[in-house]
C-alpha positions, 0 to 999 in steps of 0.5 A, a space after each residue: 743990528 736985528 738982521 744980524 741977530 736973526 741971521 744968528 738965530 738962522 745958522 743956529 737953528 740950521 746947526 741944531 737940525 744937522 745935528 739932529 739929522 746926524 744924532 738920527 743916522 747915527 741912532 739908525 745904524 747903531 739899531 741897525 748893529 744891534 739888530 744884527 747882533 741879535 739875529 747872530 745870537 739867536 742864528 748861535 742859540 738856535 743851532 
């Protein structure tokens, strides 16, 4: 019974690091976009 409960504990963790290496990703591109967004703002008041 404690091997099962460790296993549970694993695959646990191992979800909760893809879901944050997925939240991470996910963050870079939305700054990424944003990013862009502002170097277009800047490109139009600047003009």
């Amino acid at each position: 019974m404690s091997e099962n409960s460790n296993s549970n504990y694993i695959e646990k963790d191992e979800f909760n690091l893809n879901n944050e290496d997925s939240d991470y990703k996910d963050l870079i591109t939305r700054l990424n976009e944003i990013k862009s967004t502002i170097s277009l703002l800047e490109k139009t008041m600047f003009k």
